[in-house]
C-alpha positions as CSV (number, residue, x, y, z in Angstrom):
1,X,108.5,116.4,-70.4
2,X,110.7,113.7,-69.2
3,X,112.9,113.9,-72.2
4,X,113.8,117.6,-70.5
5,X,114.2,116.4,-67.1
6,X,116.8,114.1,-68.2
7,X,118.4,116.2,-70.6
8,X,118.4,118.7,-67.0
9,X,120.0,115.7,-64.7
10,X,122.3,115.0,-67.1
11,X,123.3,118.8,-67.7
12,X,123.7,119.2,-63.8
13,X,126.2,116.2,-63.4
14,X,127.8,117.1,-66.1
15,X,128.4,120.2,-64.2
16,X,129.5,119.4,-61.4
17,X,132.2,117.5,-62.4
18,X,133.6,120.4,-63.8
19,X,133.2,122.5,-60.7
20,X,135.2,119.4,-59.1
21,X,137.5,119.4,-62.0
22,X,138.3,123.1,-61.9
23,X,138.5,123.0,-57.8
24,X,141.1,120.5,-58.2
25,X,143.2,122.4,-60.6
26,X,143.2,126.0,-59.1
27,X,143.7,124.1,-55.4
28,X,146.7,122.7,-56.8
29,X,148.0,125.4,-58.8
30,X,147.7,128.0,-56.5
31,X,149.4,125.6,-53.6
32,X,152.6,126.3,-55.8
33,X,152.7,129.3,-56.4
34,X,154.2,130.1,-52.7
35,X,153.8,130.2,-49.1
36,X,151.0,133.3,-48.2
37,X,152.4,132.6,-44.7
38,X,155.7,133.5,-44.7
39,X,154.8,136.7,-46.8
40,X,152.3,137.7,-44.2
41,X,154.4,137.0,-41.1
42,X,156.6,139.8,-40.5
43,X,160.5,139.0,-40.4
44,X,160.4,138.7,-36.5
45,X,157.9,135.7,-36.3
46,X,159.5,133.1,-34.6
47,X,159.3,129.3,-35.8
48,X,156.8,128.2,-33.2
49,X,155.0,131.2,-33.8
50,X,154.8,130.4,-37.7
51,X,154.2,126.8,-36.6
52,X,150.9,128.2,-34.7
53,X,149.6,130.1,-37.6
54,X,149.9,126.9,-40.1
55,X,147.9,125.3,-37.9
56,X,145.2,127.6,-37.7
57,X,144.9,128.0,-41.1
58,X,144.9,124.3,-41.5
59,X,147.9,124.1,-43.7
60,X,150.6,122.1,-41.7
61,X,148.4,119.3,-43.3
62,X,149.2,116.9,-46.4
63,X,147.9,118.9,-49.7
64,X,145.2,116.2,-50.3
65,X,144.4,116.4,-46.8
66,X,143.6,120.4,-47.1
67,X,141.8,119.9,-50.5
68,X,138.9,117.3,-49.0
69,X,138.8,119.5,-46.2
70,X,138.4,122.3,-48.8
71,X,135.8,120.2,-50.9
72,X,133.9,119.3,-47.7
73,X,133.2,122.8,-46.7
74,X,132.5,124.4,-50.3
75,X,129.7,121.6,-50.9
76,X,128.4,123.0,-47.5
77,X,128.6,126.3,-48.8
78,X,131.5,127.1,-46.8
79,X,134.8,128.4,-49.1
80,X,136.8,128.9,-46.1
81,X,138.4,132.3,-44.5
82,X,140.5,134.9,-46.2
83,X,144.3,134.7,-44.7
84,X,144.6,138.3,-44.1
85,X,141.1,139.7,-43.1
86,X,139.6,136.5,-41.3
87,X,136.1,137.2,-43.1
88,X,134.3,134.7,-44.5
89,X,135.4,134.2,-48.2
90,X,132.2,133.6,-49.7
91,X,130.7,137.1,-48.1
92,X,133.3,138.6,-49.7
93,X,132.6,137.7,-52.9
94,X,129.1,137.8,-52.4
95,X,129.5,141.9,-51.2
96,X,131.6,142.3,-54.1
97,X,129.5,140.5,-56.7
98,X,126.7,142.8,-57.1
99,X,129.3,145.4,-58.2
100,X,130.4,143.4,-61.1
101,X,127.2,142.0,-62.5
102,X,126.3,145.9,-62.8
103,X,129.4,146.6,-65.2
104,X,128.9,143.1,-66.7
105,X,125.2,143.7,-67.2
106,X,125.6,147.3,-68.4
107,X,128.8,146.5,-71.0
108,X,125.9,143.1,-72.2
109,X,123.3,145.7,-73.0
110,X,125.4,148.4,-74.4
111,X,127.1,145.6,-76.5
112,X,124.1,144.4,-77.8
113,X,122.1,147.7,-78.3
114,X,124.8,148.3,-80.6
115,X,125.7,145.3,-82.1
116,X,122.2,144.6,-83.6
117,X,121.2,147.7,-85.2
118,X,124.8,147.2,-87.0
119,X,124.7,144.0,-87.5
120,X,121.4,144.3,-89.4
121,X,122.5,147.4,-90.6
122,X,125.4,145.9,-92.7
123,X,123.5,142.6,-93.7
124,X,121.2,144.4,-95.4
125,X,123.6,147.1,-97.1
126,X,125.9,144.5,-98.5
127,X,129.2,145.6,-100.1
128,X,128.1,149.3,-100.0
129,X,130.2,151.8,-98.0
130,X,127.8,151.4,-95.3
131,X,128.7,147.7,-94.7
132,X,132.4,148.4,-95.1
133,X,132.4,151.6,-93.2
134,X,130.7,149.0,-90.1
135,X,133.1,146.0,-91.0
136,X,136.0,148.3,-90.3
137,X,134.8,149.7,-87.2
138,X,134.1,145.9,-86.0
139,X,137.8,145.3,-86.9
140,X,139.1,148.0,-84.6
141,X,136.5,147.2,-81.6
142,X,138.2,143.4,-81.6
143,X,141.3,144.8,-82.2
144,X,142.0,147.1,-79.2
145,X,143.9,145.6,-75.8
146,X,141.1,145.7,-73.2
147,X,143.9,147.5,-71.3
148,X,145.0,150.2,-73.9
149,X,141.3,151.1,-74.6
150,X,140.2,151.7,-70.8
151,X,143.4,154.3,-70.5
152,X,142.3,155.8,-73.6
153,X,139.3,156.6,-72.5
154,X,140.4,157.9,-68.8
155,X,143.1,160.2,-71.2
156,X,140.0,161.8,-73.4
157,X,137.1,161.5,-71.6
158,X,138.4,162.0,-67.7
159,X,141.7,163.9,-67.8
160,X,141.4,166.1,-71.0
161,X,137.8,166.6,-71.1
162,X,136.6,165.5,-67.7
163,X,133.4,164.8,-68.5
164,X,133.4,161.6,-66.5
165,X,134.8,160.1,-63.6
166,X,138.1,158.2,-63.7
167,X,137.7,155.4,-61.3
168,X,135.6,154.0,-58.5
169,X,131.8,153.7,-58.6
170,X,130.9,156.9,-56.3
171,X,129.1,158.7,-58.9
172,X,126.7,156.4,-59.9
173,X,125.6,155.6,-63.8
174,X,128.5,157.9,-64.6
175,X,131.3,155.7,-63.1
176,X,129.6,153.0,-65.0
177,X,129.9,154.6,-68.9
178,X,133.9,154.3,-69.5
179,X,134.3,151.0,-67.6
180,X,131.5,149.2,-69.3
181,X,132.3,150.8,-72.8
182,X,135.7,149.7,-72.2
183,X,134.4,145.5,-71.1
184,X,131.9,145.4,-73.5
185,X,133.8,146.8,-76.6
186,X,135.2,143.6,-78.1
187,X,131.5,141.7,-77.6
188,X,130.1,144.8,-79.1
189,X,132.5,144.3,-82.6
190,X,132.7,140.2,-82.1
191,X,128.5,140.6,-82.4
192,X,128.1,142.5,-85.3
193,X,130.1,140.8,-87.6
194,X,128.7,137.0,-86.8
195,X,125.3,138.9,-86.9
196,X,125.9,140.2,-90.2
197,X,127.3,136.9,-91.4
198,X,124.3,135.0,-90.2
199,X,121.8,137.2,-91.5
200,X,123.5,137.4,-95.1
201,X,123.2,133.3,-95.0
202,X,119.6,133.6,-94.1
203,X,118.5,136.2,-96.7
204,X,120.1,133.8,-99.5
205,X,117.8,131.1,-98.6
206,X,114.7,130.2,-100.4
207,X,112.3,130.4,-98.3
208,X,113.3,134.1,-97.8
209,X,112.6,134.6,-101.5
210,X,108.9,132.7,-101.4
211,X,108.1,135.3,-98.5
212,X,109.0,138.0,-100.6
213,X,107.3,136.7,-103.4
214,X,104.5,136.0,-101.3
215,X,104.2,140.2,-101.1
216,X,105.1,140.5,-97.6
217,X,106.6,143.5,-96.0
218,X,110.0,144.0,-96.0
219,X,110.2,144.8,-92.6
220,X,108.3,141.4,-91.7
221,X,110.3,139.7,-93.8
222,X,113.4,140.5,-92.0
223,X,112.0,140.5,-88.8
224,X,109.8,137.4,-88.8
225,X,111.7,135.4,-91.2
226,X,115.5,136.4,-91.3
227,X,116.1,137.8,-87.7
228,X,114.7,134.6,-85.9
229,X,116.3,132.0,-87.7
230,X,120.1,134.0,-87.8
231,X,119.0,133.9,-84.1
232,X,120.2,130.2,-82.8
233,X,124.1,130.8,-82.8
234,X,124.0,134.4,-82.2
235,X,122.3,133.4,-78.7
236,X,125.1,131.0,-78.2
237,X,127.9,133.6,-78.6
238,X,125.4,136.0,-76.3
239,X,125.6,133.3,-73.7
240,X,129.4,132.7,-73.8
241,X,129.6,136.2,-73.9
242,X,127.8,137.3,-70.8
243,X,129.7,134.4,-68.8
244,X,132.8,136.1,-70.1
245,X,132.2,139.5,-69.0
246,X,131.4,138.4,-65.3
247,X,134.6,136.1,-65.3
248,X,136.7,138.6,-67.7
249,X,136.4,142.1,-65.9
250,X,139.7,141.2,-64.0
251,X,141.5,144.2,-66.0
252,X,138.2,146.5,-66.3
253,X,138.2,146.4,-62.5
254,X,141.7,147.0,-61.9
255,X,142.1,149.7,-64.5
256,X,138.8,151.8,-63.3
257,X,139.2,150.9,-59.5
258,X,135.8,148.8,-59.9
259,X,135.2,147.3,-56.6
260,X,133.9,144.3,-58.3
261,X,134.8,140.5,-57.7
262,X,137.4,140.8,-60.3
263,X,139.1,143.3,-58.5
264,X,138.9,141.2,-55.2
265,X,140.8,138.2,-57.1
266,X,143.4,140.6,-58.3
267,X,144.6,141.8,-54.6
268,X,144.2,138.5,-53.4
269,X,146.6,136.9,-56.4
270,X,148.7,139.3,-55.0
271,X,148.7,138.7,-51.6
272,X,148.4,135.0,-51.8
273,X,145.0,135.2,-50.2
274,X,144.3,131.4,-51.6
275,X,141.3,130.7,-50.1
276,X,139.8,134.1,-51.5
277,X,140.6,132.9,-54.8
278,X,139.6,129.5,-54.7
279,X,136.3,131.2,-53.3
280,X,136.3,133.8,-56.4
281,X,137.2,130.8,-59.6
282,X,134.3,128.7,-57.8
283,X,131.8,131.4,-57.7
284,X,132.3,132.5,-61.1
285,X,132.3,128.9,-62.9
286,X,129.0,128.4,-61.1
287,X,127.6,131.4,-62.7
288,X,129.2,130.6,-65.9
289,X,127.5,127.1,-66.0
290,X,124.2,128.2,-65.1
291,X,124.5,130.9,-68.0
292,X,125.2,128.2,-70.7
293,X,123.0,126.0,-69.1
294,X,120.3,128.5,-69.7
295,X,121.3,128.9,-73.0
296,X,120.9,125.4,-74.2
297,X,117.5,126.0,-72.6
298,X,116.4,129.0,-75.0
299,X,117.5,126.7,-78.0
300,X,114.4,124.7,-77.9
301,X,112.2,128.1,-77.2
302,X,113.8,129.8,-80.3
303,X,113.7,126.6,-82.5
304,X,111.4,123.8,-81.8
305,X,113.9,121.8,-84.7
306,X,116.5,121.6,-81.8
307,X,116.1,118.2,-79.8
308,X,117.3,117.8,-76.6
309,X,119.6,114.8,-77.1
């Protein structure tokens, strides 16, 4: 027990120097990619006038100065204000977050649904036109532009057909098909083919033979025997995976008009909202971190060989 509560401390601080880490970067970074000021004030503004708004927003100060004022605030739970609505920037990802772990969730279980029957599927068809007919269709899922997919989609499915909606989220389950098809496409094709890898490693092994010379089903066999140990790095890439989606909708969002986080990051990138996207980049890392964290977690449930070191 106390070799997991230090493997959690150590985990934790291990995270939050990369929250600091990352904070310091995007701070920075965004600090040069212009002034949102100047684009917001309109041409009239005076210098005294520009002068007031600086200091409101607390950036007539020294960089290092508004970054431990930054720092202070976030470990308070306070990301700061958006520049052009005023709002709180962490209630604005929080309204908007919901939205994207439903696309992120829904493209996870679509990806997976498929993945596995596939990925067992081909395993256990080996070199047959079964396992190349899948292999090839893997190819293609990792080979499509996140970008290019989504507008094919909207071209077939929306426009020429309209069987589904476009865009937006107004229709409920059926705004969510094309958009999470389109996210979870490349996790869908990336799965099956290091499932199918795994699993043919795993049936070469001896003690896969013993259990069948032992007389037992095939069916337990693969299930009991094959399945759970191909399991270990197939959870890992499921982990990494699920953090991607939630950080990697950016052009999902954008494409379909999700009203998701991603999409929040996007307008505020464009409008040099920094505080929103300092706000957005924290957010997400912190739910990235906790996903692998939890992942390193399930290693020792899955396979009591693992050690917590």
């Amino acid at each position: 027990m106390s070799g997991i509560l230090s493997y959690l401390l150590r985990r934790a601080w291990q995270s939050l120097f990369v929250l600091l880490g990352l904070s310091v970067v995007v701070f920075f970074l965004l600090h040069l990619s212009g002034d949102p000021i100047r684009l917001l004030a309109p041409i009239d503004t005076t210098a005294e006038e520009l002068q007031a708004i600086y200091r409101a927003h607390g950036l007539d100060r020294p960089l290092h100065e508004q970054y431990w004022r930054f720092l202070t605030q976030a470990v308070q739970g306070n990301l700061g204000k958006s520049i052009r609505s005023g709002q709180p920037v962490l209630s604005l990802a929080l309204e908007r977050l919901p939205a994207t772990g439903t696309l992120a969730f829904t493209a996870f279980f679509i990806a997976l649904l498929v993945a596995f029957p596939l990925g067992i599927l081909a395993a256990l068809n080996r070199n047959t036109w079964i396992d190349r007919t899948l292999m090839i269709f893997a190819l293609i899922g990792q080979s499509m532009p996140v970008f290019w997919l989504g507008i094919l989609l909207i071209l077939v499915f929306a426009v020429n057909l309209q069987m589904l909606p476009a865009t937006g989220a107004r229709e409920g389950w059926r705004s969510l098909i094309l958009p999470s098809i389109t996210l979870g496409m490349f996790n869908m094709a990336r799965t099956t083919r290091l499932l199918r890898t795994e699993l043919l490693e795993v049936l070469g092994a001896d003690y896969i033979r013993t259990a069948r010379a032992k007389g037992l089903a095939e069916r337990v066999v693969v299930w009991r025997h094959v399945v759970r140990n191909a399991l270990i790095p197939i959870v890992t890439l499921i982990g990494l995976d699920l953090g991607a989606l939630l950080a990697g909708s950016v052009i999902t969002e954008t494409i379909f008009a999700w009203p998701g986080i991603g999409r929040l990051a996007v307008d505020a990138i464009y409008g040099r909202d920094y505080p929103v996207v300092q706000g957005v980049v924290i957010v997400v890392a912190l739910i990235y971190l906790v996903i692998n964290f939890s992942v390193d977690v399930l290693y020792v449930i899955l396979d009591p060989r693992v050690r917590l070191k």
